[in-house]
C-alpha positions as CSV (number, residue, x, y, z in Angstrom):
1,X,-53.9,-62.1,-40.8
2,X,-50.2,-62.5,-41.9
3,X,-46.8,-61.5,-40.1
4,X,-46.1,-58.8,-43.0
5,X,-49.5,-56.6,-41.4
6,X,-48.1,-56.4,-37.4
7,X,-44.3,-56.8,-37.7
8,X,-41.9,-53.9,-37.6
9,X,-40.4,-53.1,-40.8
10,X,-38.2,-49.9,-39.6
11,X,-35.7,-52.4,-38.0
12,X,-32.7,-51.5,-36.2
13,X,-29.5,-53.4,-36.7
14,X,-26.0,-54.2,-35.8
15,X,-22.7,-55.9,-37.5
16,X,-21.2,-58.5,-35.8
17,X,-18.2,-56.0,-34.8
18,X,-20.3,-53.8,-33.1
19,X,-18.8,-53.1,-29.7
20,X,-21.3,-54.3,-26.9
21,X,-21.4,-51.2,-25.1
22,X,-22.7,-49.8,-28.5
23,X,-25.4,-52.2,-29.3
24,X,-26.5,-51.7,-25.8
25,X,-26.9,-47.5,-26.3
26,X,-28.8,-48.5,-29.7
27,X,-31.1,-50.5,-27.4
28,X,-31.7,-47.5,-25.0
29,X,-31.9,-44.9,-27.6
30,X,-34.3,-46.7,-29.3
31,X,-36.2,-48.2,-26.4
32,X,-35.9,-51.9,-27.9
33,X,-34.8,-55.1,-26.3
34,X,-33.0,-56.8,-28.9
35,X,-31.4,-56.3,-32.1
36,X,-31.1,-58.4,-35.1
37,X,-26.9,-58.6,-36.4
38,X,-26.7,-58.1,-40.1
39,X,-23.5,-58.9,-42.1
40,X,-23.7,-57.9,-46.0
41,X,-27.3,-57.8,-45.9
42,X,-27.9,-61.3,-44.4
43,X,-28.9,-62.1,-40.9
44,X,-26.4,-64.2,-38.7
45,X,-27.4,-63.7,-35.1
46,X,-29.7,-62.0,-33.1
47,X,-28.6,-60.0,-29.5
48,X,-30.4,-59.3,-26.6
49,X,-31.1,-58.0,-23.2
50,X,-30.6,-61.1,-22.2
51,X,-27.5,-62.5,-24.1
52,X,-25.8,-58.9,-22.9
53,X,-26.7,-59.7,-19.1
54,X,-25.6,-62.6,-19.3
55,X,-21.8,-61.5,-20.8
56,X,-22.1,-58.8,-18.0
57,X,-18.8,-60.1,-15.3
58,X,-21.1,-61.0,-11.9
59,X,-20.8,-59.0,-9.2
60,X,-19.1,-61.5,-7.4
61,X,-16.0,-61.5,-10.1
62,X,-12.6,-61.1,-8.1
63,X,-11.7,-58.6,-11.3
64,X,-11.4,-54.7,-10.8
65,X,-12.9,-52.1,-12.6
66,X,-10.6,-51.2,-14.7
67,X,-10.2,-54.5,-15.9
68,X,-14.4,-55.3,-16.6
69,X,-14.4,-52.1,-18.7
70,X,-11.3,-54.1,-20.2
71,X,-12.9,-56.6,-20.8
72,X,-16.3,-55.4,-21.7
73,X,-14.5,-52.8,-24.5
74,X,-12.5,-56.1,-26.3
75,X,-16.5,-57.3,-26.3
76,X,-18.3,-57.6,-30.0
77,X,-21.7,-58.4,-30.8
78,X,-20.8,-61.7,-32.2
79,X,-19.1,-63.0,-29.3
80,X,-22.6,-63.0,-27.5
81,X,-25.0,-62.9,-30.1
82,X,-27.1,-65.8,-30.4
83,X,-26.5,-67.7,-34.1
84,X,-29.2,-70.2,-34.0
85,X,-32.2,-68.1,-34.8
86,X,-36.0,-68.7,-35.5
87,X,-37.3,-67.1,-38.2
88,X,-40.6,-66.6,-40.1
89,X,-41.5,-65.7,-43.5
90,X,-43.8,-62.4,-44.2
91,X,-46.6,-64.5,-45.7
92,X,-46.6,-66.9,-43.0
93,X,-50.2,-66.9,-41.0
94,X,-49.9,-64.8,-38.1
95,X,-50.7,-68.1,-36.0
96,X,-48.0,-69.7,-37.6
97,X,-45.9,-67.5,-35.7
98,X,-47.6,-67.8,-32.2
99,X,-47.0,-71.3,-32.8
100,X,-43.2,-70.7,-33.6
101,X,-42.9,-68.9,-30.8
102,X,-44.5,-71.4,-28.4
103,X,-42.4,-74.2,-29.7
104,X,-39.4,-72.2,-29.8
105,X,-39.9,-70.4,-26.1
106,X,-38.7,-67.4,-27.8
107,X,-40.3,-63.5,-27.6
108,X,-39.4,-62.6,-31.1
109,X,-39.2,-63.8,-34.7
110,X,-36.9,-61.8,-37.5
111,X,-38.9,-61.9,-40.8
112,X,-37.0,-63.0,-43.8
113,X,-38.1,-62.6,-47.4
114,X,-35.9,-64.6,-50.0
115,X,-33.2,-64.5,-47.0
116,X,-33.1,-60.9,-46.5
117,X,-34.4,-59.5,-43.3
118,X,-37.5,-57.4,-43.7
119,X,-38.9,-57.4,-40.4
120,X,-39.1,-58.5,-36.9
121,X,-42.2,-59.7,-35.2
122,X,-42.4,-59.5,-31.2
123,X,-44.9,-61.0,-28.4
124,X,-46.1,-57.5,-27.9
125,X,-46.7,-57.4,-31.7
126,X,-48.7,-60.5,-31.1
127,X,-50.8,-59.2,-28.1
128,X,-51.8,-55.9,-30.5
129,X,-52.8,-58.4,-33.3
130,X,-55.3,-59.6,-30.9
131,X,-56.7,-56.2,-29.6
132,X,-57.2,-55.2,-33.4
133,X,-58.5,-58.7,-34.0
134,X,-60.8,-58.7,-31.4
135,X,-61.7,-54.8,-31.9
136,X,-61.0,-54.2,-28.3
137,X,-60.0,-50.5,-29.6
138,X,-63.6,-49.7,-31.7
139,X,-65.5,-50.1,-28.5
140,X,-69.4,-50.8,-28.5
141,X,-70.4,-53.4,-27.2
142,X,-69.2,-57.8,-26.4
143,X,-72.1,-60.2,-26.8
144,X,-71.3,-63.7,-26.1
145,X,-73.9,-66.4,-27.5
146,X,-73.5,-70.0,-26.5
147,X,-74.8,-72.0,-28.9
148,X,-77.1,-75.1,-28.0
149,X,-76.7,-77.1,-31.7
150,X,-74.3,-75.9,-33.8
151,X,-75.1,-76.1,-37.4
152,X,-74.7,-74.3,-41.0
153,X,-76.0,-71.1,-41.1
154,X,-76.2,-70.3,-37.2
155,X,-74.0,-67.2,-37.9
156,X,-75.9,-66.1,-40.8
157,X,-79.0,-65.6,-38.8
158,X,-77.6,-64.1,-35.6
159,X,-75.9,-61.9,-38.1
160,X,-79.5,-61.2,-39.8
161,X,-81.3,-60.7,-36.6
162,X,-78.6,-58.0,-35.9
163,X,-79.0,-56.4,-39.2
164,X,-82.5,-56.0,-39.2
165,X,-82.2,-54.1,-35.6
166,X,-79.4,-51.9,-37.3
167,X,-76.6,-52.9,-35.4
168,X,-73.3,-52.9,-37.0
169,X,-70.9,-56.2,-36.0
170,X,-67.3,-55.2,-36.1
171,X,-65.8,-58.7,-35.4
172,X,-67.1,-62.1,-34.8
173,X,-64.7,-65.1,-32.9
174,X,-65.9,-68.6,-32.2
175,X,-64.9,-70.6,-30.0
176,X,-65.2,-74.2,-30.4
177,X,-64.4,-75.4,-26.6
178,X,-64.8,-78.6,-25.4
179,X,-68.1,-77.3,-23.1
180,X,-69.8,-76.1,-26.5
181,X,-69.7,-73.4,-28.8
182,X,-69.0,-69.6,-28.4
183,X,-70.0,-67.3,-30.6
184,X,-68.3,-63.9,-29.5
185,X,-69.8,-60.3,-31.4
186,X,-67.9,-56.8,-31.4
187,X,-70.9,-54.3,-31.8
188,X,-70.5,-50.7,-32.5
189,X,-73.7,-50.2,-30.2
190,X,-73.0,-49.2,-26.7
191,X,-76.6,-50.2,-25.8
192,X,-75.6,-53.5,-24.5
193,X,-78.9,-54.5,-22.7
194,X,-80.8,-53.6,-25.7
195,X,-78.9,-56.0,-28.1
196,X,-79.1,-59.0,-25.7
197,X,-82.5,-58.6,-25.2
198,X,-83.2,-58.4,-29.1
199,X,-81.0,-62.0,-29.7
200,X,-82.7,-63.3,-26.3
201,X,-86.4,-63.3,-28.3
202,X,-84.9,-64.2,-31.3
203,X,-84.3,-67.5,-29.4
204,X,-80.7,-67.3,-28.7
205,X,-79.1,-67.7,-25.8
206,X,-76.9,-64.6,-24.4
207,X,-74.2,-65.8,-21.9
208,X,-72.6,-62.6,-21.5
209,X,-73.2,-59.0,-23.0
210,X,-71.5,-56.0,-21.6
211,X,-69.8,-52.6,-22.7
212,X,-66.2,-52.2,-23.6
213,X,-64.8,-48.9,-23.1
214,X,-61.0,-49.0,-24.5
């Protein structure tokens, strides 16, 4: 899985002259939470709920009204925008991004191609990669095997005992912890009881099987 297949690719930008108070009804219209500042097609900054909050006057300023609004009116997108920003290519593995993210402690990723801004991947991107990946959405059925000796072809014959019961496996994770070896199956089949006890004879050893209803 890449960043190009779960990024957003209708973006939303502003300029760098962009009055704050404009950038932040662009935010609410579109019901985002930050917005990446494009200046003759390149990126330069990136603006956020955050960055605006934090330009916001406290409430404990001695300044009147009038003179926040004053303020907050002379206020641009790039005096508050931040200019350092992280940024992933399209082709990049979709891990390589987590990963980015982690190290970064940052929510969001703008995608550039040949330095033009093509996208935008978010956590929340992220956490939908991982439903689809793990086919929370398809329902059926989770089977978790743990496996006692790990060794070539152990997938090919869970995957040949399933076969020859006519159950469909939609994904497959393995988990390679340090207490032993997951295998994790998405089956289309409901009939969760049925499939565990048809791996169970087959010799293998069902930690967990239970119905997923998305």
């Amino acid at each position: 899985m890449s960043v190009k297949d779960f990024m957003a690719a209708e973006l939303v930008t502003v300029d760098p002259q962009t009055k704050i108070f404009d950038a932040v009804d662009l935010m609410k219209k579109h019901d985002i939470h930050r917005l990446p500042v494009v200046k003759a097609d390149k990126l330069v900054g990136l603006i956020t709920e955050g960055t605006i909050q934090e330009a916001l006057p406290s409430t404990t300023t001695s300044l009147s009204v009038y003179e926040t609004n004053y303020l907050l009116n002379k206020t641009v997108v790039a005096d508050v925008m931040i200019e350092k920003v992280a940024t992933i290519d399209p082709d990049a593995q979709l891990e390589d991004a987590i990963y980015k993210m982690r190290q970064k402690n940052v929510n969001v990723l703008p995608v550039l191609k040949d330095d033009q801004l093509v996208g935008i991947i978010t956590n929340n991107d992220i956490f939908d990669a991982f439903l689809k990946i793990t086919g929370y959405h398809e329902g059926g059925s989770r089977i978790q095997i743990a496996v006692k000796e790990d060794r070539k072809g152990l997938l090919a014959e869970v995957a040949k005992v399933l076969a020859d019961h006519d159950y469909d496996i939609l994904t497959v994770i393995i988990d390679h912890a340090k207490t032993g070896t997951v295998m994790e199956f998405q089956i289309s089949s409901k009939d969760a009881e049925a499939i565990s006890q048809v791996l169970t004879d087959a010799g293998f050893n069902v930690q967990r099987a239970v119905v997923t209803n998305p």
